[in-house]
PALUMDO-282517 format. One record per residue (C-alpha): x, y, z; residue in three letters; residue number from 0; chain. Coordinates in nm, 3 decimals. Layout:
+---------+---------+---------+------+-----+------+
!      xx !      yy !      zz ! code ! pos ! unit !
+---------+---------+---------+------+-----+------+
!       X !       Y !       Z !  ALA ! NUM !    A !
...
+---------+---------+---------+------+-----+------+
end
This chain:
+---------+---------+---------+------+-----+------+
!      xx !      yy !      zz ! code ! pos ! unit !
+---------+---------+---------+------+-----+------+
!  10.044 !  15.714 !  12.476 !  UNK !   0 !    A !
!  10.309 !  15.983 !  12.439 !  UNK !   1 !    A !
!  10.575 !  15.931 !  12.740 !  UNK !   2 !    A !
!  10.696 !  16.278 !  12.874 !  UNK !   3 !    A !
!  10.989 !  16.410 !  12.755 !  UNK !   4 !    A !
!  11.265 !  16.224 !  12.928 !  UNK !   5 !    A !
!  11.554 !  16.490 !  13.010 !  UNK !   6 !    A !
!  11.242 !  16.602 !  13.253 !  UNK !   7 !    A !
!  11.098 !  16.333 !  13.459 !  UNK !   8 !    A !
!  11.428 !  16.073 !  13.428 !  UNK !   9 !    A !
!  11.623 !  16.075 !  13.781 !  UNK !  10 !    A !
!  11.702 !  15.717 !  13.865 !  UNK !  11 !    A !
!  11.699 !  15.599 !  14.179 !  UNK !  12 !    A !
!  12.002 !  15.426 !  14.369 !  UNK !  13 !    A !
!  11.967 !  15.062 !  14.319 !  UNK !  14 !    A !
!  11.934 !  14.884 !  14.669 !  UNK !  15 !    A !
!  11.924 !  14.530 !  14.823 !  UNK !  16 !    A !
!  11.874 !  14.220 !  14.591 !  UNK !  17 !    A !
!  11.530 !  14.088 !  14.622 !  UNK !  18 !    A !
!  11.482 !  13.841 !  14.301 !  UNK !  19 !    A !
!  11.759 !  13.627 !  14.217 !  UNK !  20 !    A !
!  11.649 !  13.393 !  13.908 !  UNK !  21 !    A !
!  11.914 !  13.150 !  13.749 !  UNK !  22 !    A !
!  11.878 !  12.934 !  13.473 !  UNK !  23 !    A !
!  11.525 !  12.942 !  13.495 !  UNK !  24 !    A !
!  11.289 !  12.694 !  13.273 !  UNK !  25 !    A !
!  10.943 !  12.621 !  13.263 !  UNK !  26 !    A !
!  10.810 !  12.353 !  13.047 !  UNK !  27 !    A !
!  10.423 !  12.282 !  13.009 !  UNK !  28 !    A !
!  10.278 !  11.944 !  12.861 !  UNK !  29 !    A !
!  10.013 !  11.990 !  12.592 !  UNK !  30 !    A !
!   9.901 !  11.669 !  12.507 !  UNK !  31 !    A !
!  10.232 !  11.519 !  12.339 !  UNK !  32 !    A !
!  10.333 !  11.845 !  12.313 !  UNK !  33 !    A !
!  10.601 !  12.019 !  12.548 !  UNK !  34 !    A !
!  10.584 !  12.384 !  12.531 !  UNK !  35 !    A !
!  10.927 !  12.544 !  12.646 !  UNK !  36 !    A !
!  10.790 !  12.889 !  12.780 !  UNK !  37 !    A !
!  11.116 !  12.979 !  12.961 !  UNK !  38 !    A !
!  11.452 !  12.859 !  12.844 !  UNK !  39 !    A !
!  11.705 !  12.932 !  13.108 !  UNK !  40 !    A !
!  11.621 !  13.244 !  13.193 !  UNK !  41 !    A !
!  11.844 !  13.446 !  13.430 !  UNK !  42 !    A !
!  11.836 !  13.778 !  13.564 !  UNK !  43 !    A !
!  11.806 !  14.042 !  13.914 !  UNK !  44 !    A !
!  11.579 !  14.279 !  14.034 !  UNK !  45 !    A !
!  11.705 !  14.499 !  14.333 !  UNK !  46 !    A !
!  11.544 !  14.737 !  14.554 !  UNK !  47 !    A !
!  11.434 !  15.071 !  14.411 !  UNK !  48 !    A !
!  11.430 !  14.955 !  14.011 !  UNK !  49 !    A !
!  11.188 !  15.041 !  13.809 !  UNK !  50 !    A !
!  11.170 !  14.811 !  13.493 !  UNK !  51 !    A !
!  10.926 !  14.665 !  13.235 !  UNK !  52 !    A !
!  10.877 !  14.352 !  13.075 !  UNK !  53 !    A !
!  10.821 !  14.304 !  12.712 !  UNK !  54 !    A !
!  10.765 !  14.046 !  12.432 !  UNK !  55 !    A !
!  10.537 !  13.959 !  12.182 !  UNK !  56 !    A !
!  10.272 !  13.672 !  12.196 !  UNK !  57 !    A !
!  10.393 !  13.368 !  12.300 !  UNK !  58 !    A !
!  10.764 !  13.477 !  12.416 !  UNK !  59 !    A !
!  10.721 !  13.420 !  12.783 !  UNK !  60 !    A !
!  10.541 !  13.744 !  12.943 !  UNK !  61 !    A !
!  10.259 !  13.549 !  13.069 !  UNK !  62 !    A !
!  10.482 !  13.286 !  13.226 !  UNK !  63 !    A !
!  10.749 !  13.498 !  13.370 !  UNK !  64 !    A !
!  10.492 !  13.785 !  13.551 !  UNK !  65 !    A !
!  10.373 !  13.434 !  13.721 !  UNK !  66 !    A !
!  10.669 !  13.326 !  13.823 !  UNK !  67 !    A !
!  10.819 !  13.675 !  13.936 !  UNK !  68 !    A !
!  10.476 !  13.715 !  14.130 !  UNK !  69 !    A !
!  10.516 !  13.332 !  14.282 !  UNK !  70 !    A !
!  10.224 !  13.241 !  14.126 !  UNK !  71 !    A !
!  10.418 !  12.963 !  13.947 !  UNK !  72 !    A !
!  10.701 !  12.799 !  14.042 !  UNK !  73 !    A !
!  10.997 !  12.688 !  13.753 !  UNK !  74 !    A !
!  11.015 !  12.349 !  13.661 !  UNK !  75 !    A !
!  11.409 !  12.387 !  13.673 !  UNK !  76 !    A !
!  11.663 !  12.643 !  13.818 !  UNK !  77 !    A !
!  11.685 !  12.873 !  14.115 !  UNK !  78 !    A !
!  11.441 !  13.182 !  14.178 !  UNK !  79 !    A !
!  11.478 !  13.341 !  14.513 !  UNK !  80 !    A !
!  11.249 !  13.643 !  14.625 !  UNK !  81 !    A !
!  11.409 !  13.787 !  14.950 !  UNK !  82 !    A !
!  11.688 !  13.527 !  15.013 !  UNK !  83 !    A !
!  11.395 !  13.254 !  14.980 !  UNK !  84 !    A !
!  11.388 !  12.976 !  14.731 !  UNK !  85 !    A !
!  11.090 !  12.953 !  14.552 !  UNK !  86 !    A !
!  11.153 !  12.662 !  14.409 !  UNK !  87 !    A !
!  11.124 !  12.482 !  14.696 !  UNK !  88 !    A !
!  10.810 !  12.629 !  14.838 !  UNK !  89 !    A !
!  10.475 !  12.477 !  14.929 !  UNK !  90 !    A !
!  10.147 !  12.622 !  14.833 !  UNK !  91 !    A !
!  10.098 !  12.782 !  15.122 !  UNK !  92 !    A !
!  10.423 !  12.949 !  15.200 !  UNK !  93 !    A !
!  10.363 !  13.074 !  14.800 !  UNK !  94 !    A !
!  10.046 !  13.243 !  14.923 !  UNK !  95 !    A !
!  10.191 !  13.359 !  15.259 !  UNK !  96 !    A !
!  10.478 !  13.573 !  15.014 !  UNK !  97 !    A !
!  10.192 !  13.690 !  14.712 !  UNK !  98 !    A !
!  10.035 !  13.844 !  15.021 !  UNK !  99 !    A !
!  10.314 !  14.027 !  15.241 !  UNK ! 100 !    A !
!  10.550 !  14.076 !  14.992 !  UNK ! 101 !    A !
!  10.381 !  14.153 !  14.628 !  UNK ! 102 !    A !
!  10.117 !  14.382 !  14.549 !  UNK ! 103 !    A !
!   9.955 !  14.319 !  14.228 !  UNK ! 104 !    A !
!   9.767 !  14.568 !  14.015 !  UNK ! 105 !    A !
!   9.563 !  14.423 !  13.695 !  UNK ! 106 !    A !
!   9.464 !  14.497 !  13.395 !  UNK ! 107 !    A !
!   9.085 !  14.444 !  13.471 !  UNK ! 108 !    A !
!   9.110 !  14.609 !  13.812 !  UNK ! 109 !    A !
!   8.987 !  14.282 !  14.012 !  UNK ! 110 !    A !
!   8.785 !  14.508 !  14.278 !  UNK ! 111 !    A !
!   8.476 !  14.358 !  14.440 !  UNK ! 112 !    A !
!   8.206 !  14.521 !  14.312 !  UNK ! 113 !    A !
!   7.957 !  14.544 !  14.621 !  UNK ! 114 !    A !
!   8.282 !  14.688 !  14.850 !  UNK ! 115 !    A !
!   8.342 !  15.050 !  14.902 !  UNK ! 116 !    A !
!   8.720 !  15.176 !  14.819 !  UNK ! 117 !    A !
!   8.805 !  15.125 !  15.136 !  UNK ! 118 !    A !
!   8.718 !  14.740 !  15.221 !  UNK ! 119 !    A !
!   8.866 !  14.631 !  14.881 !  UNK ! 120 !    A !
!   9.189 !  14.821 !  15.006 !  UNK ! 121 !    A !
!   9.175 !  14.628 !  15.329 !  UNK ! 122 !    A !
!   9.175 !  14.284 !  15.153 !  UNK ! 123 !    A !
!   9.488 !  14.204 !  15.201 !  UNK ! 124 !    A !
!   9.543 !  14.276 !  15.562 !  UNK ! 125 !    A !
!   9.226 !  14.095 !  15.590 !  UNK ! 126 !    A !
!   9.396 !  13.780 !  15.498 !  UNK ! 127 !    A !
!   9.727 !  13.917 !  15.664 !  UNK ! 128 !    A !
!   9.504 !  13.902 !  16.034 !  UNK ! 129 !    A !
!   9.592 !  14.255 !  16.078 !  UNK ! 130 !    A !
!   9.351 !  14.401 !  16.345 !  UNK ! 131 !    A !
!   9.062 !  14.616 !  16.214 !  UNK ! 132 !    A !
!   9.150 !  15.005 !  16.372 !  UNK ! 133 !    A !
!   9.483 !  14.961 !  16.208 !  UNK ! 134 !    A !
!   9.357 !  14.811 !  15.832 !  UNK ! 135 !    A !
!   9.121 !  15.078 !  15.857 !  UNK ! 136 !    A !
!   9.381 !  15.315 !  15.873 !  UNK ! 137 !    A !
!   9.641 !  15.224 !  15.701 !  UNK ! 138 !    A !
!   9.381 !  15.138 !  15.378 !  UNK ! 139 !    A !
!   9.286 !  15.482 !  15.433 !  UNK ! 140 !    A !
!   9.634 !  15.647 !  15.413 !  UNK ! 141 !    A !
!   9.702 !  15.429 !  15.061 !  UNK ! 142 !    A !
!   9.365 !  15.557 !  14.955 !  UNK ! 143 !    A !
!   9.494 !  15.924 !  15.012 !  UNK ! 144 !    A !
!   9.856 !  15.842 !  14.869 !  UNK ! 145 !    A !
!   9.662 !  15.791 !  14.531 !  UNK ! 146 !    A !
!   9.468 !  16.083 !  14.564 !  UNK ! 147 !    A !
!   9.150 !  15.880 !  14.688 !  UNK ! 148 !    A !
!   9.107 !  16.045 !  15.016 !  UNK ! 149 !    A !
!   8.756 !  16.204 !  14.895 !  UNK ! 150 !    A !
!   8.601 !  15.862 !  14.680 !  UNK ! 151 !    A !
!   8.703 !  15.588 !  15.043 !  UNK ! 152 !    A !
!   8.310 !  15.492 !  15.085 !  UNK ! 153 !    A !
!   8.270 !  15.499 !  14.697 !  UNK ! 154 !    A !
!   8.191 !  15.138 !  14.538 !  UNK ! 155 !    A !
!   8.330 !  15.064 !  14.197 !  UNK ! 156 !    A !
!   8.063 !  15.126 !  13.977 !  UNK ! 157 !    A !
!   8.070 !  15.497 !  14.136 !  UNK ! 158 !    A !
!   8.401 !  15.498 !  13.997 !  UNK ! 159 !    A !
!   8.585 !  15.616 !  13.663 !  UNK ! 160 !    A !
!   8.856 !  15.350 !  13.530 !  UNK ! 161 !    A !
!   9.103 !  15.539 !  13.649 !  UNK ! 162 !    A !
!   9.013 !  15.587 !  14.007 !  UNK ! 163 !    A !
!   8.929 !  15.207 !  14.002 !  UNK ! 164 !    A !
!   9.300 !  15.146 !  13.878 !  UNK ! 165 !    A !
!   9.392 !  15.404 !  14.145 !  UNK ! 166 !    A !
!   9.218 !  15.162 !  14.416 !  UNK ! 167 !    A !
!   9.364 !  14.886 !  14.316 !  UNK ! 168 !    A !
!   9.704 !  15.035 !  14.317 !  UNK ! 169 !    A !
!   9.623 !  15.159 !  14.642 !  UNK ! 170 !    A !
!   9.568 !  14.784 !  14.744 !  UNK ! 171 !    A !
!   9.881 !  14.651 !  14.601 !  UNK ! 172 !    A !
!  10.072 !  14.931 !  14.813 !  UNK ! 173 !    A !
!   9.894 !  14.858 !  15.150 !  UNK ! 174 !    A !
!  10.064 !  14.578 !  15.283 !  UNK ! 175 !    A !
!  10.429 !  14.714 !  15.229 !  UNK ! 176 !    A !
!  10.516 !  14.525 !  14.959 !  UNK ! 177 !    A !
!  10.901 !  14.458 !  14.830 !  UNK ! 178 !    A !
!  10.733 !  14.497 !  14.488 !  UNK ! 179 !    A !
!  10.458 !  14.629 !  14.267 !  UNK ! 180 !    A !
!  10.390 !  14.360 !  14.005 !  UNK ! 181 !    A !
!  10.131 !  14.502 !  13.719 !  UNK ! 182 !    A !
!  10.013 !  14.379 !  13.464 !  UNK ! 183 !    A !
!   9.950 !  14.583 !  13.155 !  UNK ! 184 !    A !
!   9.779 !  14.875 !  13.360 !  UNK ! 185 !    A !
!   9.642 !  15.109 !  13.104 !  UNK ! 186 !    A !
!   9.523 !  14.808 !  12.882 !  UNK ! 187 !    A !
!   9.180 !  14.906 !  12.935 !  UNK ! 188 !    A !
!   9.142 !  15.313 !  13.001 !  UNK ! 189 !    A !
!   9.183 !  15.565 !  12.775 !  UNK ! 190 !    A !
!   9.481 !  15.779 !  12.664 !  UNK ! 191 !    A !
!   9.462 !  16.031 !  12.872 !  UNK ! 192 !    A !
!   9.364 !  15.861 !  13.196 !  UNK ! 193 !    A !
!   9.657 !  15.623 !  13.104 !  UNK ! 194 !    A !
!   9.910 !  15.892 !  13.145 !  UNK ! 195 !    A !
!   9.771 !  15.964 !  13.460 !  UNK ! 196 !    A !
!   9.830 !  15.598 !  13.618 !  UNK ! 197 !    A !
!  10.166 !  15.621 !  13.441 !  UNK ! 198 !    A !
!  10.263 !  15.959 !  13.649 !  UNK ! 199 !    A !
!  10.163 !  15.763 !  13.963 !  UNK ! 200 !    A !
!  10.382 !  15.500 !  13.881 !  UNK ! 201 !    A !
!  10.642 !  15.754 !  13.847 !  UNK ! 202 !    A !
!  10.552 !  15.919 !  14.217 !  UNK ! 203 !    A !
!  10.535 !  15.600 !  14.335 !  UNK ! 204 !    A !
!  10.921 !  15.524 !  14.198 !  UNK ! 205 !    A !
!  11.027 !  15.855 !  14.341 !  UNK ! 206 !    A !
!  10.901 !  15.781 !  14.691 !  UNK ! 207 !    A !
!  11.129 !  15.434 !  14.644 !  UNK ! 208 !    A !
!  10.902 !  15.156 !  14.538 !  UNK ! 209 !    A !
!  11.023 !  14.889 !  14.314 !  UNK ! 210 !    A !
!  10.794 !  14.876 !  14.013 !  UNK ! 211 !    A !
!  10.774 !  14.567 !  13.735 !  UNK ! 212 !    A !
!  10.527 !  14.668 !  13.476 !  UNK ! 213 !    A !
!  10.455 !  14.376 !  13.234 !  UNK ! 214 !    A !
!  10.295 !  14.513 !  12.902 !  UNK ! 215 !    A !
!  10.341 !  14.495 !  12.500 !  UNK ! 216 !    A !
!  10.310 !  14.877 !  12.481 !  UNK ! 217 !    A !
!  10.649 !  15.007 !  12.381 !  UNK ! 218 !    A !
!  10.508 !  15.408 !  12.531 !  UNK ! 219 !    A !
!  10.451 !  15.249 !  12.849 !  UNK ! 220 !    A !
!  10.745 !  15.043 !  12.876 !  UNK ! 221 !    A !
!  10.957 !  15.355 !  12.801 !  UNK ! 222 !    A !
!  10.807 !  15.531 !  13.123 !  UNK ! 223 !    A !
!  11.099 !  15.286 !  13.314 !  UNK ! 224 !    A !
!  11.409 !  15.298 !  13.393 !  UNK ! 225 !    A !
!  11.489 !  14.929 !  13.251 !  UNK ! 226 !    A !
!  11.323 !  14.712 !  12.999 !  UNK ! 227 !    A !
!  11.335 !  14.337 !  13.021 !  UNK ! 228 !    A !
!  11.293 !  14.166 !  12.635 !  UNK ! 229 !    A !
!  11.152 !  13.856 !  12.581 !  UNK ! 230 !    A !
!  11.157 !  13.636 !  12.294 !  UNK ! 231 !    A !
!  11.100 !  13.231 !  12.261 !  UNK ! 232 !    A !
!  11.146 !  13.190 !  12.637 !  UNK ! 233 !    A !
!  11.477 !  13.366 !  12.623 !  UNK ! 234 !    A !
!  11.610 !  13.714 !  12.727 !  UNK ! 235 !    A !
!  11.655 !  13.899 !  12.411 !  UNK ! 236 !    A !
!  11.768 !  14.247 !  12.596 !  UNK ! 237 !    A !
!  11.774 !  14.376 !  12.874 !  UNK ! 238 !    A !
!  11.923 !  14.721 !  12.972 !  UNK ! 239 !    A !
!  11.829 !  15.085 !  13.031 !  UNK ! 240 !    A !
!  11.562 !  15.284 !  12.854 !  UNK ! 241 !    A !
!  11.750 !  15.579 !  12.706 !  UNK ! 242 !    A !
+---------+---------+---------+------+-----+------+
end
């Protein structure tokens, strides 16, 4: 994909409060007799109103650090705070508890239930979140519409192209408020041009003051933010502004 000319569509965004702090990260996994070093001391800060990507080639630490920047993993040494919270030190349930209130995720393969309409797989998480049906209702309506959605709510997702399912499931991750928008390669699996269309809503999205972190190997869609993160055996390679 072809990102749009960037003297256009390249205003950045005051930086605001600090919400990850990692420092000196590592994570090691045990294969067998084998320790894999997937993170070698790995430091770096992600503030309010950023929009950055996260890049490397197989095997440089991608996977491991979208996991632990979306608390689904937790480093085996060093600090990573999300909020002024250490993560480190968190149980499984206070992990789960954050995922839900404070990150919205948005995946390659969509992850919708297939027998729910737009609208009940946008009210998932304040489902789990024990937020009381009349307001879910609405407010997974009003995410629905922020997409462009308003017209396809009772639609399930085989009535669906890719990219309105990718717009639902953006519409989930932006439903509960999140302090950021954690996706993972999100054009991996629809076509050029509807690829460029998610890409645009990212950018809407950035200009209305969400904090994006788009993990992909695609150097086009990496270039669409403001800040690209480089990975390379476990270690920070780069990381600076796109120009």
């Amino acid at each position: 994909m072809t990102p749009p000319a960037l003297a256009e569509v390249r205003p950045l965004r005051p930086a605001g409060p600090l919400v990850i702090a990692i420092e000196n990260v590592t994570k090691l996994y045990q294969m067998g007799e084998e320790t894999i070093h997937a993170l070698r001391g790995v430091s770096l800060e992600i503030r309010r109103n950023e929009y950055l990507a996260v890049m490397g080639p197989s095997g440089s630490g991608k996977s491991t650090m979208m996991n632990m920047l979306g608390c689904l993993d937790t480093p085996t040494s060093g600090r990573y705070e999300f909020n002024g919270h250490d993560v480190a030190a968190m149980e499984d349930d206070e992990l789960a508890d954050i995922r839900n209130r404070e990150i919205g995720f948005v995946f390659q393969t969509f992850n919708l239930l297939p027998r729910s309409d737009a609208l009940r797989n946008v009210e998932l998480p304040l489902i789990y979140g024990g937020v009381p049906p009349n307001e879910r209702h609405e407010r997974a309506r009003k995410a629905l519409e922020d997409v462009g959605l308003g017209e396809r709510i009772h639609h399930k997702p085989n009535e669906l192209s890719g990219g309105q399912r990718q717009r639902v499931a953006i519409a989930r991750a932006l439903v509960n408020r999140p302090s950021i928008i954690l996706a993972d390669e999100p054009t991996g699996n629809l076509d050029s041009k509807t690829g460029i269309e998610i890409l645009a809503l990212f950018e809407e999205l950035y200009e209305r003051g969400n904090t994006l972190i788009v993990v992909t190997h695609e150097e086009s869609v990496a270039r669409h933010a403001r800040r690209i993160i480089r990975l390379h055996d476990g270690l920070i390679e780069s990381d600076g502004p796109v120009f």
